[in-house]
C-alpha positions as CSV (number, residue, x, y, z in Angstrom):
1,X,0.0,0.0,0.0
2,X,2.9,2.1,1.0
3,X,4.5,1.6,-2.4
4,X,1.2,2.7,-4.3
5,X,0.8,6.0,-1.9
6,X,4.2,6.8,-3.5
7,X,3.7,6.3,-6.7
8,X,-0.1,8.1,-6.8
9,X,1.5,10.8,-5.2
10,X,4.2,11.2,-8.3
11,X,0.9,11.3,-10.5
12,X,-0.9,13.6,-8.3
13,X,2.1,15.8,-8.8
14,X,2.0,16.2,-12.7
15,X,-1.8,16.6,-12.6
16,X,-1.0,19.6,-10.2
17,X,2.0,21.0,-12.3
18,X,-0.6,20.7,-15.8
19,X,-2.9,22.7,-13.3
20,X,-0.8,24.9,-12.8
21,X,0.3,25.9,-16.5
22,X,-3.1,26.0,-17.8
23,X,-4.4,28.7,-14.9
24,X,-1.7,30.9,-16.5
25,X,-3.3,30.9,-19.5
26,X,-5.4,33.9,-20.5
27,X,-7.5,32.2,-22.5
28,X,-8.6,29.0,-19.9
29,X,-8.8,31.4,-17.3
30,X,-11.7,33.2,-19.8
31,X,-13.5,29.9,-19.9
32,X,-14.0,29.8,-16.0
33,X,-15.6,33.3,-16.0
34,X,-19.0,33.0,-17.0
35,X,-20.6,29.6,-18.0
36,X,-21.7,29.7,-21.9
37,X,-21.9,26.9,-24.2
38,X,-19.1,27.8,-25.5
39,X,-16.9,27.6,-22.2
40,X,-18.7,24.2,-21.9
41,X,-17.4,22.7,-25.0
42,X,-13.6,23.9,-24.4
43,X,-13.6,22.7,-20.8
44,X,-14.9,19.4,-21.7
45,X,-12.3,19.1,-24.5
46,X,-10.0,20.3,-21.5
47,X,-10.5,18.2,-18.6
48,X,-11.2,15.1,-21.2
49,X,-7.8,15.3,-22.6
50,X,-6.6,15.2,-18.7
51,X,-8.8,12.5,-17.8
52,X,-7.2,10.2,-20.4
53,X,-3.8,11.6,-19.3
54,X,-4.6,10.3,-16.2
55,X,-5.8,6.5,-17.3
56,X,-2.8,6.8,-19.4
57,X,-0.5,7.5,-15.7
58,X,-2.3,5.2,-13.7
59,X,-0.5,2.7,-11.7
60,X,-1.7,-0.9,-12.6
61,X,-2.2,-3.9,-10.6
62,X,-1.9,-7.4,-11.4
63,X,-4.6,-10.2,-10.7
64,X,-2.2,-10.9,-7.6
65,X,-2.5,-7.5,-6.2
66,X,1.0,-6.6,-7.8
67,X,2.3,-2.9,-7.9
68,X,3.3,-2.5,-12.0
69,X,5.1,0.5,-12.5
70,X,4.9,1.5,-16.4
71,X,5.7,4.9,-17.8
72,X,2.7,5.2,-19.9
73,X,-0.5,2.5,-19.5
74,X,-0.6,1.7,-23.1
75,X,-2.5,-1.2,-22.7
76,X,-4.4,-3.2,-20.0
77,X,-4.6,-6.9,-19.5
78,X,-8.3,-8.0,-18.0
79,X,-7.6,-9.7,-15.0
80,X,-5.5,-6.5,-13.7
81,X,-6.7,-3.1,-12.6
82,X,-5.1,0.5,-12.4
83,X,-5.2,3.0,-9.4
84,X,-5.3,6.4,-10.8
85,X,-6.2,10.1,-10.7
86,X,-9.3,9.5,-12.8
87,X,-11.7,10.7,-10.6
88,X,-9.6,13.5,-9.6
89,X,-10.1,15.3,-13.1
90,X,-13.8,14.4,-13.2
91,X,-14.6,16.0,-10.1
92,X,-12.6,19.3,-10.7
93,X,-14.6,19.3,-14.0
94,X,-17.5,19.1,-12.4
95,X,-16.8,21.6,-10.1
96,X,-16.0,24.6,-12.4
97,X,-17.8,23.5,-15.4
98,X,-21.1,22.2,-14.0
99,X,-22.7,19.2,-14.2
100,X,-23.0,18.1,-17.7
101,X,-19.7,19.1,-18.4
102,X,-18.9,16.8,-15.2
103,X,-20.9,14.1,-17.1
104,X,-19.4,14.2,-20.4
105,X,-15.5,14.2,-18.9
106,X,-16.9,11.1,-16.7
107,X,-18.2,9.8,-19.7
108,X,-15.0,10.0,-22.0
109,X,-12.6,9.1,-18.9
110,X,-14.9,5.5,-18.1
111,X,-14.9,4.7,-22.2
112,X,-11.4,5.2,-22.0
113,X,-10.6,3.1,-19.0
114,X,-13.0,0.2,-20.6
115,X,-11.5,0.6,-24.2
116,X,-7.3,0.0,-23.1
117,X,-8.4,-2.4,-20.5
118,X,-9.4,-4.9,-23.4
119,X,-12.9,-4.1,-23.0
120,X,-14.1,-5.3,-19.8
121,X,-15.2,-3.8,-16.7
122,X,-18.3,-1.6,-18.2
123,X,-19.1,-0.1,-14.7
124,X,-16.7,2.2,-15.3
125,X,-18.4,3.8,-18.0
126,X,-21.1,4.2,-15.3
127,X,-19.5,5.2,-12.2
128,X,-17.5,8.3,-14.0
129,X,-20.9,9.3,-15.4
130,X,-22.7,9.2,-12.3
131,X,-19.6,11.0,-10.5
132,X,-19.3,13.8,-13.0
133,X,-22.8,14.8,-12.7
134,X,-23.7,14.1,-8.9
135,X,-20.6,16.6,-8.2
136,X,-21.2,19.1,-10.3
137,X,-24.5,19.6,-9.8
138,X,-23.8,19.4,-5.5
139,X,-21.1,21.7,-6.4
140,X,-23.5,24.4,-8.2
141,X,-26.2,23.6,-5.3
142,X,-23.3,24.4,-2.6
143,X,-21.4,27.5,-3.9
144,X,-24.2,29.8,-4.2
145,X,-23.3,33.0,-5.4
146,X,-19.5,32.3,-5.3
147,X,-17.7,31.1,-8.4
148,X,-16.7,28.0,-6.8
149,X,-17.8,26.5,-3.5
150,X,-16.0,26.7,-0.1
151,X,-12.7,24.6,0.2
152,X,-14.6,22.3,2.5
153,X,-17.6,21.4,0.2
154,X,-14.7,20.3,-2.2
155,X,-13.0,18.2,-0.3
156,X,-16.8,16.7,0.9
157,X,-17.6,16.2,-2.6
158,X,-13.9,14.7,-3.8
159,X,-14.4,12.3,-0.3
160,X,-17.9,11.6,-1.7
161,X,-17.0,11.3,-5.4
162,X,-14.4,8.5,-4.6
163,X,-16.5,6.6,-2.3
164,X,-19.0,6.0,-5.3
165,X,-16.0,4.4,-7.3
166,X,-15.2,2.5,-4.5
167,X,-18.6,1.1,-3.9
168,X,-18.6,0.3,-7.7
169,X,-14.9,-1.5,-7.1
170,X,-16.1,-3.4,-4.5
171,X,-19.2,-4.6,-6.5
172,X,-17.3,-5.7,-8.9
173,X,-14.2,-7.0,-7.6
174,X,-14.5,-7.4,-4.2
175,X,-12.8,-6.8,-1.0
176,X,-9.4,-7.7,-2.2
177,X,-8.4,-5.0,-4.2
178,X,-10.2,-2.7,-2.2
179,X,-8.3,-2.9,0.8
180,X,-4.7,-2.2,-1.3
181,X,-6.7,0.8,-3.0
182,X,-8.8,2.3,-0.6
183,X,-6.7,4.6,1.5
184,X,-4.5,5.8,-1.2
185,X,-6.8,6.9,-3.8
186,X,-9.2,8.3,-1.6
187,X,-7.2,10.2,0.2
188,X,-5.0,11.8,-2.5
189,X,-8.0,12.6,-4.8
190,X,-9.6,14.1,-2.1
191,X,-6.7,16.6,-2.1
192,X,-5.3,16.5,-4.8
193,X,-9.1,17.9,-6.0
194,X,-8.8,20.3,-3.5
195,X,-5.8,22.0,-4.3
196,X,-6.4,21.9,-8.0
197,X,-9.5,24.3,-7.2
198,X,-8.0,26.1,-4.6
199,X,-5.4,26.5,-7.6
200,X,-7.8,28.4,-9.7
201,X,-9.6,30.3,-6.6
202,X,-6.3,31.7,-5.6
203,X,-4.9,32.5,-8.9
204,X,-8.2,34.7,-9.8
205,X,-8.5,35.9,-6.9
206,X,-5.1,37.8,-7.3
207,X,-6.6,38.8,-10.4
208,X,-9.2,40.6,-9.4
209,X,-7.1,42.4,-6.5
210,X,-4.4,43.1,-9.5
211,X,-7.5,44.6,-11.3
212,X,-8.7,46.5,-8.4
213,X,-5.6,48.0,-7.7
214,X,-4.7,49.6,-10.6
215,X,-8.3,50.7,-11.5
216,X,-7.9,53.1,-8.3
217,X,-4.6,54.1,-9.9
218,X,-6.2,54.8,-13.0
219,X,-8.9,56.9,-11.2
220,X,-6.2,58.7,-9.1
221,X,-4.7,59.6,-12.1
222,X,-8.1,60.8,-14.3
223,X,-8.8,62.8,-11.4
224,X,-5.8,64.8,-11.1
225,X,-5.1,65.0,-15.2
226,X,-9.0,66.7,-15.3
227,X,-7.8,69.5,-14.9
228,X,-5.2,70.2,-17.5
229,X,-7.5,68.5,-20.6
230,X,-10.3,70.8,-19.6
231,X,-7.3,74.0,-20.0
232,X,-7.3,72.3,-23.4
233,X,-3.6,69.9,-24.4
234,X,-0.8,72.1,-24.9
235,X,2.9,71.4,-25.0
236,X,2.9,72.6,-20.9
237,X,-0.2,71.0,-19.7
238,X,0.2,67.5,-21.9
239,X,3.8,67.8,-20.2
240,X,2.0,67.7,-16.4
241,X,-0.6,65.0,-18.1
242,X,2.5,62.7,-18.7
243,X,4.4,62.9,-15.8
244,X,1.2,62.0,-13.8
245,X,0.6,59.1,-15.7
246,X,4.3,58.1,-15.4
247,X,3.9,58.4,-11.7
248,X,1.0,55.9,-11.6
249,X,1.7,53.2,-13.9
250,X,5.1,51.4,-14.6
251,X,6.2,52.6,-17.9
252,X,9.8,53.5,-18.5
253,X,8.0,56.6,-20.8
254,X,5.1,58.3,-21.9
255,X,4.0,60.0,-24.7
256,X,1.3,62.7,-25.9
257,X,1.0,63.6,-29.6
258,X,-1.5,65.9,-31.4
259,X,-1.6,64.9,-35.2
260,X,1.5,66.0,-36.6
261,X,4.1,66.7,-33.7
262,X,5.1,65.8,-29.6
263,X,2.9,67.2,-27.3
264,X,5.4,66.0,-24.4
265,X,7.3,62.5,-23.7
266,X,9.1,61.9,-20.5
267,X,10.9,59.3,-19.2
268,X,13.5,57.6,-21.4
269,X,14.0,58.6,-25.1
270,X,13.2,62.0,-24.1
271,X,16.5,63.6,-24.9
272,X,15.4,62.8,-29.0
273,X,11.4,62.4,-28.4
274,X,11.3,66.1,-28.0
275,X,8.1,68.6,-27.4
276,X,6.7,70.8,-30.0
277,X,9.2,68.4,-33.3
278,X,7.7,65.8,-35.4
279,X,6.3,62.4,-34.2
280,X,9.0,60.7,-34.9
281,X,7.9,56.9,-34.5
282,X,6.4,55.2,-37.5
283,X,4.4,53.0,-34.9
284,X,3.1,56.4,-33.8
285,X,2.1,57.7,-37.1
286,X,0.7,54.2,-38.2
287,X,-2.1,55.1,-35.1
288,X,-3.0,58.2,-35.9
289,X,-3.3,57.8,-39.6
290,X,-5.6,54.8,-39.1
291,X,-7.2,55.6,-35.4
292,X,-6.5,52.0,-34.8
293,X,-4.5,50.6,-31.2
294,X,-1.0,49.1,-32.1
295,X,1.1,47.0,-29.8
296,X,5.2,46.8,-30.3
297,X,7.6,44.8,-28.7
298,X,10.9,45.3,-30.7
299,X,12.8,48.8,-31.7
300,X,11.9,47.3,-35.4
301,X,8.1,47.6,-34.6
302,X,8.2,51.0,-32.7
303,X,10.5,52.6,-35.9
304,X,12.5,54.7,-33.9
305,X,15.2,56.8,-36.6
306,X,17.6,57.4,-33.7
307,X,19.8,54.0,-33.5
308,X,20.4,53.9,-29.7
309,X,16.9,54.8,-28.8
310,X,15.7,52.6,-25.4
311,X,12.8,52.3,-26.1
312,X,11.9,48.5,-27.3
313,X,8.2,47.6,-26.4
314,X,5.6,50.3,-26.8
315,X,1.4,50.7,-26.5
316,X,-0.1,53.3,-28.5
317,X,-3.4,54.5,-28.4
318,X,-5.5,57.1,-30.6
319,X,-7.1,59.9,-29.0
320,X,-10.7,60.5,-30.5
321,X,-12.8,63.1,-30.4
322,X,-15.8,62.9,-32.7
323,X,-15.1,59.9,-34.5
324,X,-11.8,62.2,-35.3
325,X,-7.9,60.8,-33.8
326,X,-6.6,64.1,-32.9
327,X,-3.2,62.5,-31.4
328,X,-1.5,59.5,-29.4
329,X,-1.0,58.5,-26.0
330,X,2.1,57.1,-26.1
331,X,3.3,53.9,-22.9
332,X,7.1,53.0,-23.9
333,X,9.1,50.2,-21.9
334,X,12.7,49.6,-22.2
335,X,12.4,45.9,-22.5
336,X,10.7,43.5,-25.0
337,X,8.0,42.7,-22.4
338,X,4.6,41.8,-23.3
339,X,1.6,43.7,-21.5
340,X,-0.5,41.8,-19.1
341,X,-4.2,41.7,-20.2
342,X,-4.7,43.5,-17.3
343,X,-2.9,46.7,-18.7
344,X,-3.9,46.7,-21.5
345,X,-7.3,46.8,-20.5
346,X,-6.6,49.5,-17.9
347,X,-4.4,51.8,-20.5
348,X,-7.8,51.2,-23.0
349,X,-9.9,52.5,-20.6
350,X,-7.4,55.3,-19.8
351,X,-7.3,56.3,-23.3
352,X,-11.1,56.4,-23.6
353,X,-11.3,58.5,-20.5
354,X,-8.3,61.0,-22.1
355,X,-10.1,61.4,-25.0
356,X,-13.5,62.5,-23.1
357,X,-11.4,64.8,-21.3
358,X,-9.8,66.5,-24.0
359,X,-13.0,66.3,-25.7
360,X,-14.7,68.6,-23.1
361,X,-11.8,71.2,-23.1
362,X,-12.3,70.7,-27.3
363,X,-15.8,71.7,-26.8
364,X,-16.0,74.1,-24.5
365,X,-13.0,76.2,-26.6
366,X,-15.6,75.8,-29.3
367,X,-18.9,76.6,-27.6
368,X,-17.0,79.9,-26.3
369,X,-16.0,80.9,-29.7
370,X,-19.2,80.3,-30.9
371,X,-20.5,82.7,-28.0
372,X,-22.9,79.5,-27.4
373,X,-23.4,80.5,-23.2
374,X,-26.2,78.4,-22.8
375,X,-24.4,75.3,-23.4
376,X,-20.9,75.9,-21.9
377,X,-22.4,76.5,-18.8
378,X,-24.7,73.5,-18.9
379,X,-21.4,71.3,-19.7
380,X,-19.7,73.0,-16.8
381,X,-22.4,72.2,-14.4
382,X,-23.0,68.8,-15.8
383,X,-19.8,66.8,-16.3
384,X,-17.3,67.8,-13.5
385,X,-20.3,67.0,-10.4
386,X,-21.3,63.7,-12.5
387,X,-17.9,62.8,-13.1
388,X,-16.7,62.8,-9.1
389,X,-19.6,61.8,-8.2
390,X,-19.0,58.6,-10.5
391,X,-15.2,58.6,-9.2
392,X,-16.4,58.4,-5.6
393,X,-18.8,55.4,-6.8
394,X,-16.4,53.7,-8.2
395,X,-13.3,54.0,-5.9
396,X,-16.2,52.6,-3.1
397,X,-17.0,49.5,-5.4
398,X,-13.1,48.7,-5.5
399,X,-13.4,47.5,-1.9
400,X,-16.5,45.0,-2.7
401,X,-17.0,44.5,-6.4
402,X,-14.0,45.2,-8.9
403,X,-16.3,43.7,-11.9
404,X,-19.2,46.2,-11.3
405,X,-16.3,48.7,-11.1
406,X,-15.1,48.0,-14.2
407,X,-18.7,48.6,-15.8
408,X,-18.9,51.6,-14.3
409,X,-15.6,52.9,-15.6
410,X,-16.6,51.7,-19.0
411,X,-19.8,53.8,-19.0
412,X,-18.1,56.5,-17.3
413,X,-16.5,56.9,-21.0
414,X,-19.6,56.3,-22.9
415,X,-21.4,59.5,-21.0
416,X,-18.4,61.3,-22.0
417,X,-18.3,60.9,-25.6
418,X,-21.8,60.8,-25.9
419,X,-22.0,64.3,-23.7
420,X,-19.0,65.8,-26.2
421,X,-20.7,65.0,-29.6
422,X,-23.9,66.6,-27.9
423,X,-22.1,69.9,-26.5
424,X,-21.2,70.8,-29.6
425,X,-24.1,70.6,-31.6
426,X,-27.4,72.3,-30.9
427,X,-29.3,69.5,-32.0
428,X,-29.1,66.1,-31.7
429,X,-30.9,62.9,-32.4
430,X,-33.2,60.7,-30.1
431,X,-30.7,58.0,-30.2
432,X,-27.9,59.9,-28.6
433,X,-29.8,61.6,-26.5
434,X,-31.1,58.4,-25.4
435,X,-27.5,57.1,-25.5
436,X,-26.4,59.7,-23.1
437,X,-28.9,59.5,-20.8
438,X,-29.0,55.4,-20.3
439,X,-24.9,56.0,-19.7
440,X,-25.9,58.7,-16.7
441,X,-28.6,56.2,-15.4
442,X,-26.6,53.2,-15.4
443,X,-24.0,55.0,-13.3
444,X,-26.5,55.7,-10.4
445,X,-27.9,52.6,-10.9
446,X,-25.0,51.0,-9.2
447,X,-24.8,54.2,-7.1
448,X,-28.4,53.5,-6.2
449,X,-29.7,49.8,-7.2
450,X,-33.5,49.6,-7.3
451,X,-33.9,53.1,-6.4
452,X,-34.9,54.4,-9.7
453,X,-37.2,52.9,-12.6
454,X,-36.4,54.8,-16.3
455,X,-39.6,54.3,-18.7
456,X,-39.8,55.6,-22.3
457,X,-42.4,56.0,-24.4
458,X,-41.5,56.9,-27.7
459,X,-43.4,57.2,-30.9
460,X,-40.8,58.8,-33.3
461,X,-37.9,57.9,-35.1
462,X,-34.5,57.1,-33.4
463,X,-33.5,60.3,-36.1
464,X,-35.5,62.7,-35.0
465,X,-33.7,65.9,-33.5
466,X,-34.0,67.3,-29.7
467,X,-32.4,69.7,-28.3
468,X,-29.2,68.9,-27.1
469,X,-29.1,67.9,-23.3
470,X,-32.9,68.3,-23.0
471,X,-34.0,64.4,-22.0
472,X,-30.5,64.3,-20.2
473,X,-31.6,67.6,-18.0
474,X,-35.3,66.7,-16.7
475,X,-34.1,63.1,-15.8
476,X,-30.9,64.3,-13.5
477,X,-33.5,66.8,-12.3
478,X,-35.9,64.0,-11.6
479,X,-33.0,61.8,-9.9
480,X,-31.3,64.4,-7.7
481,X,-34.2,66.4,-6.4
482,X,-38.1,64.8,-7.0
483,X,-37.4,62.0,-4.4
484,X,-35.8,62.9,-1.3
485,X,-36.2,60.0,1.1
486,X,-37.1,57.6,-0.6
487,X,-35.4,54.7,-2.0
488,X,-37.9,52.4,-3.9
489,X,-41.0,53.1,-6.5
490,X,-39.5,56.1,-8.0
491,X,-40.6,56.3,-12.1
492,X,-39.5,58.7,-14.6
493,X,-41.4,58.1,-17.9
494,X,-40.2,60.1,-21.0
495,X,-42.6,60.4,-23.4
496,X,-42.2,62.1,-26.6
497,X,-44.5,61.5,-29.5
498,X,-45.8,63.5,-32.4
499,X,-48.9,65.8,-32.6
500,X,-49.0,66.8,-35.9
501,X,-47.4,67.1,-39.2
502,X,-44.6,69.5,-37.6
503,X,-45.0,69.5,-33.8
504,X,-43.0,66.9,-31.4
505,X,-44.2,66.8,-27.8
506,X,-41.2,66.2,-25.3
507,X,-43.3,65.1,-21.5
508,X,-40.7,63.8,-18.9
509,X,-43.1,62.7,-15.7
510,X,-41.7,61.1,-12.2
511,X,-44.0,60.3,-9.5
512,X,-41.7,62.1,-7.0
513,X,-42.1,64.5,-4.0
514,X,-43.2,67.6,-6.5
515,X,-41.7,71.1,-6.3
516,X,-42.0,73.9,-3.5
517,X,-44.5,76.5,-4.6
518,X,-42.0,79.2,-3.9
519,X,-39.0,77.5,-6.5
520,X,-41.5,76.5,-9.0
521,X,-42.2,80.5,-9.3
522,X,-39.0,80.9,-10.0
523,X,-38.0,77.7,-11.8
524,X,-36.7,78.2,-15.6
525,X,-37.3,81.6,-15.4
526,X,-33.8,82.4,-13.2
527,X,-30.8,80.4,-11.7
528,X,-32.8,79.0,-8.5
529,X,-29.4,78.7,-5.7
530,X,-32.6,76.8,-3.2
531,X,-32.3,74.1,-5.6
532,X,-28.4,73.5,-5.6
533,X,-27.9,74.1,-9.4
534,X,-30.6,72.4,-10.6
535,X,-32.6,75.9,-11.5
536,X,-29.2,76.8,-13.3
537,X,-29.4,73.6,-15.7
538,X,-33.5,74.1,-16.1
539,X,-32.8,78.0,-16.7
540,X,-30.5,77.2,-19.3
541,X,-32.6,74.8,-21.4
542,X,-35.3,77.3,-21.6
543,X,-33.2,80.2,-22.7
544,X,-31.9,77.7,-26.0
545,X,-35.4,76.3,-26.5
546,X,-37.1,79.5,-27.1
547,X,-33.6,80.6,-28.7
548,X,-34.1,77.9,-30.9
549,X,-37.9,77.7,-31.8
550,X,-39.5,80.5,-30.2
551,X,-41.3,81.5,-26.7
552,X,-44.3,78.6,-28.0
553,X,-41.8,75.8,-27.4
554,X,-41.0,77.6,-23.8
555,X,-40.9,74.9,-20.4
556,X,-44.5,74.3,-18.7
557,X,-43.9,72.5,-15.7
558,X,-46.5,70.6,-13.7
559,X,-46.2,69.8,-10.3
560,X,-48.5,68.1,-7.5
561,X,-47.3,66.1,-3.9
562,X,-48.0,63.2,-6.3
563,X,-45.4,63.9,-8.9
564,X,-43.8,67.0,-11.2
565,X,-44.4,66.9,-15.3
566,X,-41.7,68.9,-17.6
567,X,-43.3,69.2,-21.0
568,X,-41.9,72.0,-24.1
569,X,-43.7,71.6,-27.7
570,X,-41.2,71.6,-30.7
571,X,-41.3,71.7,-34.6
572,X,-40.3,67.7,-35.8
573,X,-37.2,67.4,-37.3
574,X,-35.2,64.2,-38.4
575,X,-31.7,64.0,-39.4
576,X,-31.0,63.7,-42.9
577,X,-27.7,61.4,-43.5
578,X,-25.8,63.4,-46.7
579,X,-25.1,60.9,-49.4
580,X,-21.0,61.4,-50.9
């Protein structure tokens, strides 16, 4: 017995060492994620080339209870059996995959067994079925809303899974082999399934902290860059914009380009990467010619002219504004290392975020020029309080959800663009206005979950035109001021639907708290300070609506203890895509 426990224990070894090289993989680790069909399919291709790997390992034993040590079980004789770590693999399977990935492994692992050992013992077939399913469908029961259950309910369901083989064994065989079996192969599956899942947990777990880590860099650093992009990218501020990032991240240097020259690069390379000459990179030039992410990771790739330039793995990114690249961010290493997913991710996100921000400073240069008061100032109430308000949201999610606080981040971007391709335009359509707003809702949705319901009823064309901001400003009214103390059952319908051949009817309704008599005198008439800023927003939108279409199309605003109605009449107008 002694002899076997050895020998298993080699076995359990390489199962643990294949364990280990295939959690390293980016693209397994994917598969363990979220269960789709398609994660089904590759894990059962997965764990069913282990679980032959593991007949093929086994240990066998002769008819007269024997130890026979081959290197690989190429073949079985009938009146001999093998001790292995079968089970092992089927019961990890079962565990992350689910039970009819369990089943299938099982299945392939006992056809397996039965087809090399000369076609006998068909209980096998059975058993690894039966064990494949019952665990992964305890396993799903046990781990409730965790990935994976507790370290405990593995090793109860390993204990459990080899006691079914035994009780086959014994059926089958008796309690001869049994007793040289037993002991051995139950308790080294038992662990060795244990530490194959604690494997995974552990590794993914670092993960995620990895993730949540540098997400609150990233934050750290949009918050502090905020200000400089909103003074508009210059060859002084994009110089402050890349020694911040350089603080926060790892990168031997970092770049900022507008379309033809250096905006600033510090770190190494700069005594040649110089502010205010030509980009001189053709990696560089590549992205912002085709507004398309490139990766490098040779002085080749990065197509440096200077000869004893450092710099030998780069990440470039285009800055958009407008569906327009406008420059690079630039993240330079000095070795020909490989970016994690992780950054990647992160530096993706960062350059989304950048090009919001540069976007705003774009557009309010632009609105000024164009003397356009009414929306500068909404854009200056609007995006710095929504953005640290979203900053604070999602630094607190770092501590208990990194995924939600990846979401957030993501449409933390989307409100940007969608706010800059609205601030500089008078009109837009329904769909970005629609666009915009779902971005701002999500946001304090995970501020706020199940505080807020967001109905529309809409009767028009995703094309037809609004004002710019309008839907966006009655529903953050609605959200930050119609219902004060209370956290469920608040509605905000938008309505908009068309009366005639050339009038649109814009209604946003809430069933909140309604409006004070002695604001709602002054409401849209004059910046209301009782309000905190809402009044300024509200003000603002009725100035550009009768700017726009006249004192007809002016605010009328309802309001009752039951509830507060916004409602402004304007012609219809679609957008009318020119043909090239």
């Amino acid at each position: 017995m002694f002899n076997l426990f050895v020998l298993l224990t080699e076995r359990l070894g390489i199962i643990m060492l294949l364990a280990f090289i295939l959690v390293n993989m980016h693209f397994f680790r994917n598969l363990l994620e979220k269960r789709t069909l398609k994660s089904q399919v590759w894990l059962t291709i997965i764990f069913s080339l282990f679980v032959i790997m593991a007949n093929l390992t086994g240990v066998e034993i002769s008819s007269s209870k024997e130890v026979v040590t081959p290197l690989i079980i190429t073949g079985l004789p009938q009146s001999d059996s093998i001790a292995n770590t079968r089970i092992l693999v089927i019961t990890t399977a079962g565990i992350t995959g689910g039970p009819y990935v369990g089943m299938l492994v099982g299945l392939v692992g006992g056809l397996h067994r039965v087809v090399f050992g000369g076609f006998s013992d068909y209980f096998y077939i059975i058993s690894s079925v039966l064990i494949g399913y019952f665990v992964g469908a305890c396993g799903d029961k046990v781990k409730g809303s965790k990935l994976y259950p507790s370290t405990i309910w593995v090793a109860i369901l390993a204990f459990v899974a080899e006691l079914i083989q035994m009780a086959f064994i014994f059926a089958f065989h008796g309690l001869g082999l049994i007793k040289l079996i037993f002991m051995p192969m139950v308790l080294l599956n038992t662990i060795g399934s244990t530490l194959f899942i604690e494997i995974l947990k552990t590794y993914l777990s670092n993960e995620r902290q990895l993730k949540a880590v540098q997400t609150k860099d990233v934050l750290e650093l949009t918050n502090k860059t905020l200000p400089y992009f909103r003074n508009g990218l210059d060859v002084n501020s994009a110089t402050h914009v890349c020694q911040i990032i350089k603080k926060y991240t790892n990168f031997d240097a970092v770049g900022l380009t507008d379309r033809v020259n250096v905006l600033a690069h510090v770190g190494a390379g700069e005594d040649h990467h110089i502010s205010g000459e030509p980009v001189l990179t053709d990696l560089s030039k590549t992205v912002i010619a085709t507004g398309k992410e490139k990766l490098a990771y040779s002085k080749a790739e990065i197509g440096c002219p200077k000869v004893d330039c450092p710099l030998e793995s780069a990440v470039v990114f285009p800055l958009r504004v407008n569906n327009e690249t406008i420059g690079a961010l630039k993240l330079y290493f000095c070795a020909g290392r490989h970016m994690t997913v992780v950054e990647e991710n992160l530096v993706r996100g960062l350059a989304m975020i950048f090009s919001g921000q540069m976007a705003i400073g774009i557009a309010q240069e632009q609105t000024s020029l164009l003397n356009e008061a009414e929306i500068k100032a909404l854009q200056v109430q609007i995006n710095p309080h929504f953005f640290f308000n979203a900053i604070n949201t999602i630094g607190a999610l770092m501590r208990v959800d990194v995924e939600k606080a990846h979401q957030a981040l993501m449409q933390l971007s989307v409100f940007f663009r969608s706010s800059l391709q609205s601030g500089q335009e008078k009109e837009v359509t329904l769909a970005q206005e629609k666009r915009h707003v779902n971005a701002y809702m999500s946001i304090e949705k995970i501020r706020f979950p199940d505080k807020f319901t967001l109905d529309y009823r809409v009767s028009v064309p995703e094309n037809t035109l609004l004002p710019s901001f309008c839907l966006q400003i009655f529903v953050e009214n609605a959200v930050r001021h119609a219902f004060k103390g209370r956290k469920t059952d608040n509605w905000i319908t938008v309505e908009l639907k068309q009366l005639n051949d050339n009038q649109l009817s814009i209604r946003v309704s809430d069933n909140g708290n309604g409006i004070d008599p002695a604001i709602l005198k002054k409401l849209g008439k004059k910046p209301v300070t009782e309000s905190k800023g809402s009044g300024t927003a509200l003000y603002n939108l009725n100035k550009r609506l009768q700017g726009l279409y006249g004192t007809s199309s002016q605010l009328q605003i309802s309001t009752s203890p039951a509830g507060t109605t916004f409602k402004t009449v304007i012609p219809i107008k679609y957008e009318v895509h020119k043909q090239s």
